[in-house]
N, C-alpha and C positions, 0 to 999 in steps of 0.2 A: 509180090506185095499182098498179104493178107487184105483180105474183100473189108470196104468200110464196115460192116453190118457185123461179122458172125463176131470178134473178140467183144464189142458192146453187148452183146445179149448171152454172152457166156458170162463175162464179168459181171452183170448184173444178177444173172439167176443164181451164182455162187457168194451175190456179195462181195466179189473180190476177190475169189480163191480162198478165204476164209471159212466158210461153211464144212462140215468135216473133222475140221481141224480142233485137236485136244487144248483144253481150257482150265484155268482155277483148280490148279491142283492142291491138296492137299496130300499132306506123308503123316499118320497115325507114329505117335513119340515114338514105336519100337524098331520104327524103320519099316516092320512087311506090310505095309498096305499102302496103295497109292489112290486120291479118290482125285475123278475128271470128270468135266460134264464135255460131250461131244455127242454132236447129232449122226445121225446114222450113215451119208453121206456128202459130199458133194454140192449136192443143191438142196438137202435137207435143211430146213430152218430151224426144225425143233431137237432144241438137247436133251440130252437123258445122262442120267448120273451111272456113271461107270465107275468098277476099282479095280487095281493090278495086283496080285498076290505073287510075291518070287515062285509058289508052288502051284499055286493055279492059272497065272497070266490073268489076262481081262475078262470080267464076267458086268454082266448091269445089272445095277442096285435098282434102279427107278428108269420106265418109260414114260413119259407124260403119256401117251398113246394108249397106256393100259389105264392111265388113271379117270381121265377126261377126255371129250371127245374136241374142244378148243380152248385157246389161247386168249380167254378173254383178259381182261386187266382195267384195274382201276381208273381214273384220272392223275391220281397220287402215283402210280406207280405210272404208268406213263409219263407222268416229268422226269419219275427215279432214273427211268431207264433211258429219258432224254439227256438228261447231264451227265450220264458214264456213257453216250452214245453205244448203248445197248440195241443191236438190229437183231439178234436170235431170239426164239421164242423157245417155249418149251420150259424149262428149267433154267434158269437165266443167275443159277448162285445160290447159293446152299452155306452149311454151316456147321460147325463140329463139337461136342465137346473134348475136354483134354485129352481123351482115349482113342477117341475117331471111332468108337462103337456108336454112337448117338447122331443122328445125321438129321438135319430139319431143312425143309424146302416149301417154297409156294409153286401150285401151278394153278392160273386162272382166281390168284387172290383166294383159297384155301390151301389150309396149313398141313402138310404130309411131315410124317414121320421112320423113319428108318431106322432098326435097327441089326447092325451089321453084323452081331452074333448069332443072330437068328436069323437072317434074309426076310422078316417080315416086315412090309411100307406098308403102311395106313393112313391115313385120313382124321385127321384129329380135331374135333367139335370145339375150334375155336372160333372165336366172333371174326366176321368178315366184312370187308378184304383183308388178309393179311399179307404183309411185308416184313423182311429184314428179319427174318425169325430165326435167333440165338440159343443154341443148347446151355444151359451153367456148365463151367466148368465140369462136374463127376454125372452130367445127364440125367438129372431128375427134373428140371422144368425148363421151359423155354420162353423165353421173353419174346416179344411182338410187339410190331407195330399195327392197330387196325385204327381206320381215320387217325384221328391227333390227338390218338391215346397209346399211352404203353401201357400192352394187358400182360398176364403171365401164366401160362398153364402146364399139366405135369405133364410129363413125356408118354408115361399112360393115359393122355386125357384126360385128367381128373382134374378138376378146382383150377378152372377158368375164371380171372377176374382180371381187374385193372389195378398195374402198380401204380400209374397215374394219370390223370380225366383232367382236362384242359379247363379253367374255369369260367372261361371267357372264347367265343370262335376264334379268335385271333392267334393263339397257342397251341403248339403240336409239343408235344412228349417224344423222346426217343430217337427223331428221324434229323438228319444234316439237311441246315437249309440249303436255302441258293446259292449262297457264294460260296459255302464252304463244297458243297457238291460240284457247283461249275468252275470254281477256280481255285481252290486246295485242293484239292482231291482226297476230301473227306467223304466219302460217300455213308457214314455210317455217324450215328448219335446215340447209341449205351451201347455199353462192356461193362463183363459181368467182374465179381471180384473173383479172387484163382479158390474162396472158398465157397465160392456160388451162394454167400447167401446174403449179398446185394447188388445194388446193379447200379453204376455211375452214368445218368443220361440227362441228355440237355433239354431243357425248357426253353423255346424258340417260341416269343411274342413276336407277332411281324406288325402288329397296330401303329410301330412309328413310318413303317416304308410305305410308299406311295401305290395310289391303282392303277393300273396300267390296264388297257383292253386290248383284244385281240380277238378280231371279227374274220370268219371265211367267206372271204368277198362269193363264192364260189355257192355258198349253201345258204341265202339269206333267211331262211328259216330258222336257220341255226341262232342261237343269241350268242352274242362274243362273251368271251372265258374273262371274267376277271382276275387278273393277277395281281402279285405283289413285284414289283421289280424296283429293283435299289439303284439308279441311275447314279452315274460319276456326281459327286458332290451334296445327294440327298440322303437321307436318312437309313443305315440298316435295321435288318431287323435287330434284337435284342437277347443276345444267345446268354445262358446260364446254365448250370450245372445243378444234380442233384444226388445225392445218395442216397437209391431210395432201400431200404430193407426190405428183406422178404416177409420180416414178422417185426421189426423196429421201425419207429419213424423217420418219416425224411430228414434228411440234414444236409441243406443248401450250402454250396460250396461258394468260399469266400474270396475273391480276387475285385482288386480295382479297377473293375468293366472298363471306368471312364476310360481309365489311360490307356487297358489294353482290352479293346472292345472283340476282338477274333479270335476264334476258339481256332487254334490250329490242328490240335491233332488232342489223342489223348492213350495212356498207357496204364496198364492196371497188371500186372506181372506177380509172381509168387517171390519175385526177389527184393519188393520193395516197395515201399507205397503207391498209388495211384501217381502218376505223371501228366501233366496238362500242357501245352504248348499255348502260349498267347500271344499276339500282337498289337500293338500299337494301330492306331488307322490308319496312318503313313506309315508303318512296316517298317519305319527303322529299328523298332525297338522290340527283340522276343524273348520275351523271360521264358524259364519250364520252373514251371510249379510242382513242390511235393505238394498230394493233401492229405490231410489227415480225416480219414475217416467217419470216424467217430466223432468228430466234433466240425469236419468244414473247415478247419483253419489251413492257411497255406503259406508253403516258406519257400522263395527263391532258392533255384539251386545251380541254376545260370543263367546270365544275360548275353544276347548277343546286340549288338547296335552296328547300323551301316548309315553312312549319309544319305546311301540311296536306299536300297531295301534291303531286306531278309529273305534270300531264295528256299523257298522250302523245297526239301526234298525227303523222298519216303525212308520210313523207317529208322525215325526217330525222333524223338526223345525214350530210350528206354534205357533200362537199368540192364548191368551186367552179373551172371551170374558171384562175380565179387565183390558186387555192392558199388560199383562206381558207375556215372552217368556215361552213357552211349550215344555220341553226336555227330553230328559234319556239320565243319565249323569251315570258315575261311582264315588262311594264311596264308599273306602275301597274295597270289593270285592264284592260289589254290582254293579247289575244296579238297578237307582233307578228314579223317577217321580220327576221332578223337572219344580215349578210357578214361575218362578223369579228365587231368589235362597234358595225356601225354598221347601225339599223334601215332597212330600206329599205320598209317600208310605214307610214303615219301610225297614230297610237292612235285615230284613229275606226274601223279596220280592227279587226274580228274575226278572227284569220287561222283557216282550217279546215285545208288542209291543200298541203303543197309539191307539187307537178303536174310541174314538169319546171325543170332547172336549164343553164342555159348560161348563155353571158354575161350575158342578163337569165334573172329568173325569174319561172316560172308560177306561179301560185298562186290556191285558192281563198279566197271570204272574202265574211264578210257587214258591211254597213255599219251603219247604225241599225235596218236590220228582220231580224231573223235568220231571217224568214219565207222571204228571201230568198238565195240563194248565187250569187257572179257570180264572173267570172274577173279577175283582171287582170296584167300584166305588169308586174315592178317589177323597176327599176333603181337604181345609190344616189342618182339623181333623183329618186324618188318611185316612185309606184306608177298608173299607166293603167287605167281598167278599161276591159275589150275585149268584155266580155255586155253587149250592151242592152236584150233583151227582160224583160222583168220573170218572174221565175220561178226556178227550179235550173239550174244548170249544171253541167256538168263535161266533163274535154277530158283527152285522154291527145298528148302531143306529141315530135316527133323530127325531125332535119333541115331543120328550116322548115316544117314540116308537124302543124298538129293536126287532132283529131278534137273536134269539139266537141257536145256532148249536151245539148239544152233540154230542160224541160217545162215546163208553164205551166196556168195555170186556163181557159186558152184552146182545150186538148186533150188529150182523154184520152192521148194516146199522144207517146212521144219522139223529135226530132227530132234524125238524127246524119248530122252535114255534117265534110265534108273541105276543110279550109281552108287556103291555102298564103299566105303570108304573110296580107294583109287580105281575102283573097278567096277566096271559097267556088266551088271546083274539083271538088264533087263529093257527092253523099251515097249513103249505106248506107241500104237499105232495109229498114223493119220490118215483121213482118208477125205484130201480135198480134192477136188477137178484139177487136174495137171492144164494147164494153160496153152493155147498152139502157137504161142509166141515165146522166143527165151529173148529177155532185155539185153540189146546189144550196146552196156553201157561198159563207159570209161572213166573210173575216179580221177580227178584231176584239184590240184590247187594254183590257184590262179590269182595274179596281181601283188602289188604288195604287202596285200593282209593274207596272203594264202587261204584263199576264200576257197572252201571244198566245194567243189563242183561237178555233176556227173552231166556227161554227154552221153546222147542217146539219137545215134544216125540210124537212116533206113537196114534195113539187112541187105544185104548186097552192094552199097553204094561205095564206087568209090571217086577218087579226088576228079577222074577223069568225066566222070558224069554231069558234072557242072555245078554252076551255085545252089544251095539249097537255103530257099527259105528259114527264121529261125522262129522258134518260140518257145519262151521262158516258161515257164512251168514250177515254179516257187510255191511255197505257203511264205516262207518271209520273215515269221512274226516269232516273237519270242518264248521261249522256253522250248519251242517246238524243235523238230528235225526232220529234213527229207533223205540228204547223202547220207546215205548208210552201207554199209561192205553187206548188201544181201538183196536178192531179187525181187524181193517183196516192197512194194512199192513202185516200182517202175514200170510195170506192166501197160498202165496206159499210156504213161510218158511216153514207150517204143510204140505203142499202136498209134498216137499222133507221129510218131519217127516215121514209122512205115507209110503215112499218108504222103509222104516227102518233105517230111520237116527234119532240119536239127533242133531237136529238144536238147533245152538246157533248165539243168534244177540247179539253182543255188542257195546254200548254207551262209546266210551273211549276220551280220553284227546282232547279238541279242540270241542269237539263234544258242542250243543248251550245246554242254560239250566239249568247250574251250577256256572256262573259267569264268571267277568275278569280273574282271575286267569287261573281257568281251559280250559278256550280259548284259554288264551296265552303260557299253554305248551308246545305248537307245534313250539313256536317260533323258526328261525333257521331251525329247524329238520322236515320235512313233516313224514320222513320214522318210528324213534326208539321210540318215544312216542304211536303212535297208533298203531306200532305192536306189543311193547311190553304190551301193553293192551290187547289186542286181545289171544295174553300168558298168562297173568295172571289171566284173567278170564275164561279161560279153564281149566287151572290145580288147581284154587280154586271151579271149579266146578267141577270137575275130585274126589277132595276130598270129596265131599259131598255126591257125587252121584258116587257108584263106576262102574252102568252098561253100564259108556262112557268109550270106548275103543280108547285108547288112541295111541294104534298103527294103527289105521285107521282113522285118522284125515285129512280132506280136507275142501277146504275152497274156495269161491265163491262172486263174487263182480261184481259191473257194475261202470264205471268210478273212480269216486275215491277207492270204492272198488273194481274194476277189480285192480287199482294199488295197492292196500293192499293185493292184493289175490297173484299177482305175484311177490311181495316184500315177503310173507309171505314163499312159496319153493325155494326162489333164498334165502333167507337169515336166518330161521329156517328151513330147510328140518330135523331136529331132531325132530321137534312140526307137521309140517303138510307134507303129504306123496300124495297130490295131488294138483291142483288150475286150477278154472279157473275164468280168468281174463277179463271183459266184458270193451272193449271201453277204455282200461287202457290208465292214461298219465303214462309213461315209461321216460321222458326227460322234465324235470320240464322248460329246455330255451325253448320249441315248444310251452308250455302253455302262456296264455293271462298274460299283464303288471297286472292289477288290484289284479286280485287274487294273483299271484304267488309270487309279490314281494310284499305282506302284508305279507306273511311270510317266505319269503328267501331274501329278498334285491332282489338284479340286479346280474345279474351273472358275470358283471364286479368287482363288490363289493365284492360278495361272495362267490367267483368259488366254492371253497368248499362244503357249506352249497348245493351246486345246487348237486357238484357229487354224496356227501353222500344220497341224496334222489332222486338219478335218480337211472335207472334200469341196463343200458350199463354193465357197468366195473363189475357187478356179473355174468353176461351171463354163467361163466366159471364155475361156483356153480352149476346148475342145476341139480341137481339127481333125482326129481321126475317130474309125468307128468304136464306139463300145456297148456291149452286150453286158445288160445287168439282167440279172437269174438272181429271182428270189421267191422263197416258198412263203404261201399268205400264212400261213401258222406258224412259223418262227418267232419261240416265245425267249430265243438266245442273242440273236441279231435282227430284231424286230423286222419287219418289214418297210416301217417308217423312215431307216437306214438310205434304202434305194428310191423310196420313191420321195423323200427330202431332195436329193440327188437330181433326181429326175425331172423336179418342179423349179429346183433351179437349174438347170438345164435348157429346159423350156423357156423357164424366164429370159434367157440370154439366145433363143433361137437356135439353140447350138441340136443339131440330128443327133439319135440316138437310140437303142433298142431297148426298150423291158419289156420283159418276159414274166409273166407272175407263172408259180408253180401250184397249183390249184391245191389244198391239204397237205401242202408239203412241210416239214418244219425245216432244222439248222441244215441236218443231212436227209438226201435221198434214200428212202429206203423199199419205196416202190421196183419193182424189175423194170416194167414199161416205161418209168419215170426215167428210169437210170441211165440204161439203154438209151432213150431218146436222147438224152443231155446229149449224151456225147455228140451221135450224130446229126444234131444241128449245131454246135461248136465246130465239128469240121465243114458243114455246111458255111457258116459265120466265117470261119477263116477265109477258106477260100473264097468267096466273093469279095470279105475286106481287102486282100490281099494281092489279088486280081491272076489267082492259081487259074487253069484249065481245070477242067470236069477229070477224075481219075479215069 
């Protein structure tokens, strides 16, 4: 059995095995050039910008090391990087024009420049901190974010100024607020035109959304941070669009906010007008807008409507090179690739997500096993798939030239090869900590929803050994995924294996993967859908396998799963006999408008649907142990979350442990922090559990 101690302090000083590992590729339109940021090794933190040449292999563009001697960063970029849960330092994202000769980056909130024909990075006298900094399309200036202005300056430095100055403090230019950063996965607010010489970017007043505070019980000198945060049922902010010109005045973009208040995404391509995505506040309803330009006006070009919502998924709305709209739409109980309105992948296709669009298209997508994700190329012939090896995939592509990314249960670590048409021309080399455990899991589907489920037993254990304790190990919640055909991920799951548990991960209802349907289970219900999966694929594996002991059942979560972990003892203590509950939301009105009421309505709407899937009113249930873990600067799942929890808890007499994590936010990203988690969770278990000392 691997020692409790030495996997938690390798995992943590790698981050997970992640550190190392190549990132954010770009492929230059001719195909030869591939650009990556990757840190130097291992337990390296800080990235540096690297490129692959077919004739030269890998050489580096940018060290942060040579440029500065730290990683300081703003407050503003410290949220950026908390909503893409961004842990690496160094060069954290970059940015190209059409050619990929032009290259812009921040380190330490100033603005560097590279340029790839020359090999020369410099340092460009722009106003700071700067963020999110965009070459124009042909690489003559680059647009920035600094505070809650969009400035713009020339690629030589020259004629630094503001496209646009907020009039009032409440307004930021250019940058993705909070919900579209924490829950679309918009992380960005202007794109330029393909003739660089305007820039479409949103005007974000936050003056209608509520203050929120957030105090470090830990540093009472400190003053607490006031925020803006948009609670299920209260007001968001006030998102809008601008065109603004480089030498022409602005021209405010026209759409009916009221009806459709969320800027979902937005598209700006050489093959066709600007593209906007918007939403409804209940997300039944997403038009995609052309705009025009020059004048602001805007014409529907499709509507989607669901009773329940609209699943957004990357990489689309955009135009095809022959003029016709580029979507994934649902049909039937597909999602499916649609030119126009003519499907170009079958409804056995799960589609994930658009990759890259020319005359055919890329695309990810799972087929019967959502264990699974492969690529394939679809034409309005159908759809090819071009992954063979069984596992994940994913490819970023340009000029005939992709980058294509395995993993697989066959290796800890990911494989990224340069492929020009059918043939592999080249790979990027990884270079993370190899792990001294291999996950000795087993894909499995289970029950009558064929619930995907991985087990993950000790190493060497077998049936003759005797019962083994179990513990569930889920996130739970929706959009998400844990079963996956690749090693990554499971790594801690088998290091609790090895302490003598049967760990089990389940993929239940809501969970991405399996279709409209199986998303929209959760409709109404946060809490009886995904626990009673999490049930049902225990006692169908229970039957299978009889050496899980089924009277020492706990169960372990972070965020959505912390709330699965502590719904799981407050409301089956008959199935699970311990929990601990990491960062849990506890009070589904604390959580953000976007997410929460995509599947509860507003709590004006729905009191109901809000109580049954909050945590309060069971307080008085509690009969076994749980462990809540929650970091006091958590500015995503408040803190208020757990210790709401806690104080009704109290109220009811009921024992119980919190833990505060002293400057921690959503995720750990301390070592010492990381590290410890773990081993007092295996501390926690076994004493709940009433285990022997290993």
């Amino acid at each position: 059995m691997p020692s409790v101690s030495s996997f938690p302090r390798h995992s943590a000083r790698t981050q997970g095995f992640t550190l190392g590992v190549p990132r954010t590729f770009t492929i230059t339109p001719d195909g030869k050039t591939v650009l990556f940021l990757r840190s130097a090794s291992g337990t390296d933190r800080s990235n540096a910008l690297w490129r692959w040449d077919a004739d030269r292999g890998e050489t580096p563009v940018a060290d942060p090391r040579t440029l500065l001697a730290d990683d300081a960063v703003s407050d503003e970029e410290q949220a950026r990087r908390e909503r893409s849960r961004e842990r690496a330092t160094g060069i954290t994202g970059y940015a190209t024009d059409t050619s990929g000769d032009q290259v812009a980056f921040t380190v330490s909130g100033r603005l560097f420049h590279a340029d790839l024909r020359t090999g020369e990075v410099r340092e460009l006298p722009a106003r700071q901190p700067v963020a999110d900094p965009r070459p124009d399309p042909h690489g003559r200036w680059i647009a920035y974010l600094s505070g809650t202005s969009l400035r713009l300056i020339g690629t030589d430095g020259s004629g630094d100024r503001a496209l646009a100055e907020p009039d009032t403090d409440t307004i930021t230019w250019g940058a993705a607020e909070f919900i579209a950063a924490e829950e679309m996965a918009r992380y960005r607010g202007h794109w330029w035109s393909p003739e660089g010489t305007a820039v479409l970017a949103t005007r974000v007043d936050e003056a209608p959304v509520q203050h929120w505070y957030l105090a470090d019980p830990a540093d009472p000198a400190k003053p607490p941070r006031t925020l803006r945060y948009p609670s299920a049922g209260t007001a968001n902010a006030d998102v809008g669009l601008v065109v603004l010109g480089i030498d022409t005045a602005p021209v405010p973009v026209e759409w009916d906010r009221t009806a459709h208040p969320y800027l979902v995404t937005a598209h700006w391509s050489r093959h066709g007008p600007p593209l906007i995505a918007v939403q409804s506040r209940d997300q039944r309803t997403q038009l995609v807008l052309a705009v025009d330009p020059a004048t602001g006006a805007t014409r529907e070009v499709h509507r989607d409507t669901d009773e329940h919502w609209i699943e957004i998924k990357a990489g689309w709305p955009a135009w095809h090179p022959g003029g016709d709209l580029v979507r994934i739409g649902v049909d039937g109980d597909s999602y499916r690739l649609f030119v126009g309105n003519t499907p170009w992948t079958p409804a056995s296709l799960q589609l994930r997500s658009i990759i890259d669009i020319g005359e055919d298209v890329l695309v990810s997508a799972s087929a019967d096993d959502p264990a699974e994700i492969h690529l394939y190329r679809c034409t309005a012939d159908g759809a090819e798939r071009i992954s063979t090896e069984p596992g994940v995939h994913q490819a970023v592509r340009s000029g005939g030239t992709a980058l294509h990314a395995h993993s697989g249960l066959g290796s800890p670590h990911t494989r990224f090869q340069v492929v020009s048409g059918d043939q592999v021309v080249g790979e990027i080399s990884s270079r993370p900590e190899t792990p001294a455990l291999v996950p000795n899991v087993e894909l499995l589907r289970l029950g009558d929803r064929a619930l995907r489920t991985a087990l993950l037993l000790p190493h060497g254990h077998t049936a003759d050994d005797g019962p083994l304790p179990v513990l569930l190990d889920p996130y739970g919640g929706p959009q998400a995924q844990r079963v996956l055909a690749r090693q990554q991920g499971y790594l801690t799951s088998q290091w609790f294996a090895d302490q003598g548990y049967a760990v089990v991960v389940v993929d239940g209802r809501g969970m991405t993967g399996r279709g409209p349907a199986w998303d929209r289970a959760i409709s109404g219900d946060l809490a009886e859908p995904p626990l009673q999966d999490q049930v049902d694929a225990l006692h169908a594996l229970a039957e299978q396998r009889p050496e899980l002991d089924l009277d020492r059942v706990a169960i372990r979560g972070w965020s959505f799963g912390g709330y699965l972990a502590a719904l799981a003892v407050l409301r089956r203590p008959d199935v699970f006999h311990a929990a601990i509950a990491g960062a849990p939301v506890t009070d589904w009105r604390l959580y953000d408008t976007h997410y929460t009421e995509r599947y509860l309505g507003t709590p004006a709407s729905n009191p109901r649907d809000y109580a049954a899937s909050s945590l309060a009113d069971d307080a008085a249930n509690l009969r076994r142990p749980l462990l809540l873990l929650h970091g006091t600067v958590d500015d995503n799942v408040f803190p208020a979350h757990s210790l709401r929890l806690s104080a009704a808890l109290q109220a009811a007499a009921r024992p119980h442990t919190l833990l505060s994590l002293p400057g921690v936010s959503h995720m750990p990203t301390d070592e010492t922090t990381s590290e410890n988690l773990l081993l007092l969770q295996v501390e926690f278990l076994r004493a709940s559990l009433g285990l022997p000392q290993p």
